[in-house]
N, C-alpha and C positions, 0 to 999 in steps of 0.2 A: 561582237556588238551587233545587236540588231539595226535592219535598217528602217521599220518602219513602226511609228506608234500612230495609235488612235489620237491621242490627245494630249497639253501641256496643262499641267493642272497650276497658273502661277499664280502664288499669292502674294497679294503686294500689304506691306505695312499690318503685317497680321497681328502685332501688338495693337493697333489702333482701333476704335471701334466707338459708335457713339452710344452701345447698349452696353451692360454688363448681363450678359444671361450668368446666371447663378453656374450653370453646369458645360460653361464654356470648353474647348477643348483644349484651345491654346493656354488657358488658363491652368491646363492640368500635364501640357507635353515639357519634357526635359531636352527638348532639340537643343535647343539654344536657350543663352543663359538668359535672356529675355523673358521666354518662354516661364523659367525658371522663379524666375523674383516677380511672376505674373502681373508684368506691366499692359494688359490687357484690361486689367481694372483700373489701371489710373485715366486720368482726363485724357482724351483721344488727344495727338497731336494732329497739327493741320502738315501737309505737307503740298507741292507742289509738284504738277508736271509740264512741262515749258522746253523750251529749245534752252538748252544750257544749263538746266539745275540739272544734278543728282541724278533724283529720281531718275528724269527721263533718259538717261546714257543706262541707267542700269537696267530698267525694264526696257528698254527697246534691243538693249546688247541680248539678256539674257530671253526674250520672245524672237529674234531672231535668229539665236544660234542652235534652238531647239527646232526650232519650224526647219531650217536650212539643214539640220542634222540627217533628221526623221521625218522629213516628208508629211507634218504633222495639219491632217485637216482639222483639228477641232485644238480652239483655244478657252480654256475658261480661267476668269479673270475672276478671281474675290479677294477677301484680305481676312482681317479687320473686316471695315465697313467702306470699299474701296470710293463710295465717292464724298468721301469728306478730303479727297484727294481734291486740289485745285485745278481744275485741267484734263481730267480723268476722262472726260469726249472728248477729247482730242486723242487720247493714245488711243483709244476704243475703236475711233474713227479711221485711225490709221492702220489696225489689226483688222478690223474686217474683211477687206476684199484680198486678203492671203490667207483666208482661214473657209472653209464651208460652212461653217458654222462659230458664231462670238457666241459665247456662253458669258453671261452676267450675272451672278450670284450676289448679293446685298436683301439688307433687312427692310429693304423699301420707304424708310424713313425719311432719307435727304430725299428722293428722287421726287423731281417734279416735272410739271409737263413739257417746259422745253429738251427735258433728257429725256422723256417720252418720244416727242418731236422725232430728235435724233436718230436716235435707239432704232426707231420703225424709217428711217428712211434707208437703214445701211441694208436691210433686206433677208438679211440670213443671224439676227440676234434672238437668242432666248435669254429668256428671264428666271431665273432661279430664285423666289423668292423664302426665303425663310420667318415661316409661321406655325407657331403651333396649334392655334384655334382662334376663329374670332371673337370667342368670348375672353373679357382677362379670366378669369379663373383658371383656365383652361393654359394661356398662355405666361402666365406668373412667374415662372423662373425666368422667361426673356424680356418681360416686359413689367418692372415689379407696380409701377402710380397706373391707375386707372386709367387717368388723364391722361398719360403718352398713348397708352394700350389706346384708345379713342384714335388718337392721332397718326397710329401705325395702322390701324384699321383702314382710316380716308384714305393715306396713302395708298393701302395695296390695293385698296379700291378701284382708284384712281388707273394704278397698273394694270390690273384685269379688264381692265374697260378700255385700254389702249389700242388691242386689236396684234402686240405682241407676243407671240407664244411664250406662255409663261409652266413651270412647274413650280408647284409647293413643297416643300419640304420642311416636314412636319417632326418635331423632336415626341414620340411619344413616353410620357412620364407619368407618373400616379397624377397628374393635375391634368394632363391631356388626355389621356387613355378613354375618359367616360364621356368624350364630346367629338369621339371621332364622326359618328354618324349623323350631328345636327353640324359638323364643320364640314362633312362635304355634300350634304344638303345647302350650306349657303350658299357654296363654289359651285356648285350647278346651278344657282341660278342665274350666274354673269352667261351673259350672251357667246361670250369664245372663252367657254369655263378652261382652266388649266388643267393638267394631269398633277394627281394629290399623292405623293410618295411619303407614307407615315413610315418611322424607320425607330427602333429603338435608344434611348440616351446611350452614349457611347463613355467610355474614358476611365479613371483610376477612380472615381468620387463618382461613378455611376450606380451605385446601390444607394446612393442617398435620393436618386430623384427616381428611382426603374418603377417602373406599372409592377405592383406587387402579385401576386399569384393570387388572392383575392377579385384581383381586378379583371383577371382576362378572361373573366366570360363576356367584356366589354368588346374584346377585340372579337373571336368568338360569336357573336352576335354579329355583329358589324359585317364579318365576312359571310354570315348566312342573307345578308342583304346585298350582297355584290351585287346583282343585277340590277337593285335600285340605283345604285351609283356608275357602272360602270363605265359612263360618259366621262368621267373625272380620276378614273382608277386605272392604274397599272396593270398588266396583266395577270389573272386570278393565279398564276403561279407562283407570284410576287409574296402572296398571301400566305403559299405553302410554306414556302422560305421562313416567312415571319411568323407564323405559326410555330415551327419546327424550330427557330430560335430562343422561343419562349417556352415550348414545351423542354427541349433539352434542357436547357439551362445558359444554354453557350453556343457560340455558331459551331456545327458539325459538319457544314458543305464546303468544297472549296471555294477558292477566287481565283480569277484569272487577270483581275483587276492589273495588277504587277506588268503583266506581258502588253497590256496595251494604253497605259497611262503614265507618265513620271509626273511629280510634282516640283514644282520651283521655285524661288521664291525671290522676293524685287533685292537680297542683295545678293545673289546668286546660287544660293545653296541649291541641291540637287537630291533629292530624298525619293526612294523607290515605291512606295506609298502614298496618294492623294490623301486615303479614309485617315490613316495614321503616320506622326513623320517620325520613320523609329531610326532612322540615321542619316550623319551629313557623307554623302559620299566625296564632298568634293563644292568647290564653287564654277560656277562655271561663266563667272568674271575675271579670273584670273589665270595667266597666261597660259597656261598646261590646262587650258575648258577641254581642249578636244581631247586629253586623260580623263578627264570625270566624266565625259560623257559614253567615253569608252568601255564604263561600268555600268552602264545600264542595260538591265537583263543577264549580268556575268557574274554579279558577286553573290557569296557563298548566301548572303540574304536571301536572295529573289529563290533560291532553291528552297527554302524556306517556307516564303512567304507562296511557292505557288505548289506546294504540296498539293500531294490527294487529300489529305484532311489536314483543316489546322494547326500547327506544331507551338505557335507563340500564343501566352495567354494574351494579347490585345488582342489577337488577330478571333480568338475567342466571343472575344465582347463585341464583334464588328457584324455589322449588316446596316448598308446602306441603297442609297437609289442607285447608283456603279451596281450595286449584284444583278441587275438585267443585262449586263453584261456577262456575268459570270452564268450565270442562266441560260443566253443562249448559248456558249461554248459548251453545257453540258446536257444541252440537248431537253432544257425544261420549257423551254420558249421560242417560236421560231420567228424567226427574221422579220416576217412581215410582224410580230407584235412587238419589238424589239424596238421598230425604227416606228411604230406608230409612236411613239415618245418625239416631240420635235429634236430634241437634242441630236438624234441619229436617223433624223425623217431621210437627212438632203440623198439623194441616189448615190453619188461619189461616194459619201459614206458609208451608206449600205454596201456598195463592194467594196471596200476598206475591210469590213468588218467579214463579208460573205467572203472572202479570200483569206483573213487570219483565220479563221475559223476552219479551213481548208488545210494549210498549211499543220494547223496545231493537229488537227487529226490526223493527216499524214506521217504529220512526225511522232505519230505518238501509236500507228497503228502496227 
């Protein structure tokens, strides 16, 4: 077993959610049978985090037996849409100062200024907000009435103007693809603009929504204007990546993703992949956790999933903001542009990172 990872990727109540994007993920994974009968699209439920319910015995059991495990500085916290949770600052509030970094992922819809408030007082939170473009046309699969797209707008407004490091993450699709450079021409103009990660639709019903081969002279374009952007943009390697995705047809670089991430989830499940959840290896609420945890990094999967090239067609369809990871391990990106992304700015982390990196070449030289 390994003893040390980057990060806990936990999702709490990932049925739940107060949008329906058209090209959801959860709506398309066979993890669980949930997953399955794609209760993602029914009416969110509410749920509760409090001393004594449920929830909070399970996500405090299952973020402290990973942190305790693996030495884990980075927590990212999404679901669903985690704060239609009741309570959800308070467990946030409580994971912060064990973590170098809180990672917050939501569609910025519920979030208002007292969880702003919050949020910026705990001192080491990023914001991960999910957008495909300010205009609706642009964002139409995740946002279908005008009138919410308006109201998701103030919102993230609202977040960018906080003063909390935020990233965007951008689904690009035949409705986004032709507004990338007037979306992050608006994201520059906030005052502490965020970094804008455009990443391709993902999942099994991804050719219903993909930027058609028509279309990418959009992307194309956009990348010959990098330096107009580049206050708000990943690094221009980032581009090669996503280029090289779309010209193949399919991912053809590796991930190293696997070796420094696991994913979790609020009723325990433990799945080797954040991008994709392609198996349950185990709960790790239930008494034999320290067995399922003892397969992280060992099962026949991870050999798999950390090939020189990709062996699974998901693993195919995948390129996400995680490949700055996989990037710097293969030597496309260095360090210093790696941890310019706040997610992996804190120093701790950077040698976290500056030492797996060392190790894998070691063991690999």
């Amino acid at each position: 077993m390994i003893n040390t990872l980057l990060g806990n990727d936990l999702v709490i109540n990932e049925d739940s959610c107060n949008l329906s994007c058209e090209y959801c993920l959860t709506g398309q994974s066979n993890l669980k049978e949930g997953h399955r009968l794609k209760l993602i699209f029914d009416p969110p439920k509410r749920d509760t985090y409090d001393d004594g319910t449920e929830l909070a015995h399970r996500v405090d059991t299952v973020a402290d037996r990973l942190r305790t495990t693996f030495d884990i500085p980075l927590l990212k916290v999404t679901g669903g849409e985690i704060f239609l949770v009741k309570g959800i600052m308070d467990f946030l509030e409580q994971e912060a100062p064990k973590h170098e970094v809180l990672v917050v992922q939501t569609n910025g819809v519920l979030v208002n200024e007292d969880h702003l408030e919050r949020l910026r007082s705990f001192g080491n939170v990023v914001l991960q907000v999910s957008l495909d473009s300010h205009l609706h046309s642009g964002n139409s699969y995740r946002v279908q009435k005008p009138d919410l797209h308006e109201k998701v707008i103030r919102s993230i407004s609202m977040i960018l103007d906080s003063g909390i490091p935020c990233e965007i993450y951008s689904v690009l699709n035949d409705r986004s693809v032709s507004e990338m450079a007037e979306f992050a021409g608006w994201l520059k103009e906030f005052k502490n603009p965020p970094v804008y990660f455009p990443f391709p639709v993902r999942g099994p019903d991804a050719e219903n929504f993909a930027v058609r081969p028509d279309q990418l002279h959009y992307i194309e374009e956009f990348v010959d204007r990098y330096d107009e952007f580049a206050e708000v943009l990943p690094p221009r390697a980032y581009f090669d990546r996503l280029q090289s995705f779309y010209r193949e047809g399919k991912r053809t670089f590796r991930c190293h993703l696997p070796r420094l991430v696991v994913s979790t989830f609020s009723d325990g499940v433990v799945t080797p992949c954040p991008n994709i959840w392609f198996s349950d290896m185990g709960k790790v609420l239930e008494e034999d956790w320290d067995q399922t945890l003892e397969k992280v990094g060992e099962t026949g999967l991870y050999k798999a999933l950390l090939a020189d090239r990709p062996r699974l067609s998901a693993c195919h369809g995948c390129f996400t903001p995680w490949d700055t990871l996989s990037m710097y391990f293969d030597d496309e990106i260095t360090l210093d542009e790696l941890c310019s992304a706040p997610t992996y700015s804190p120093e701790p982390i950077r040698r976290m990172l500056e030492t797996a990196k060392q190790d894998y070449v070691r063991g690999n030289a």
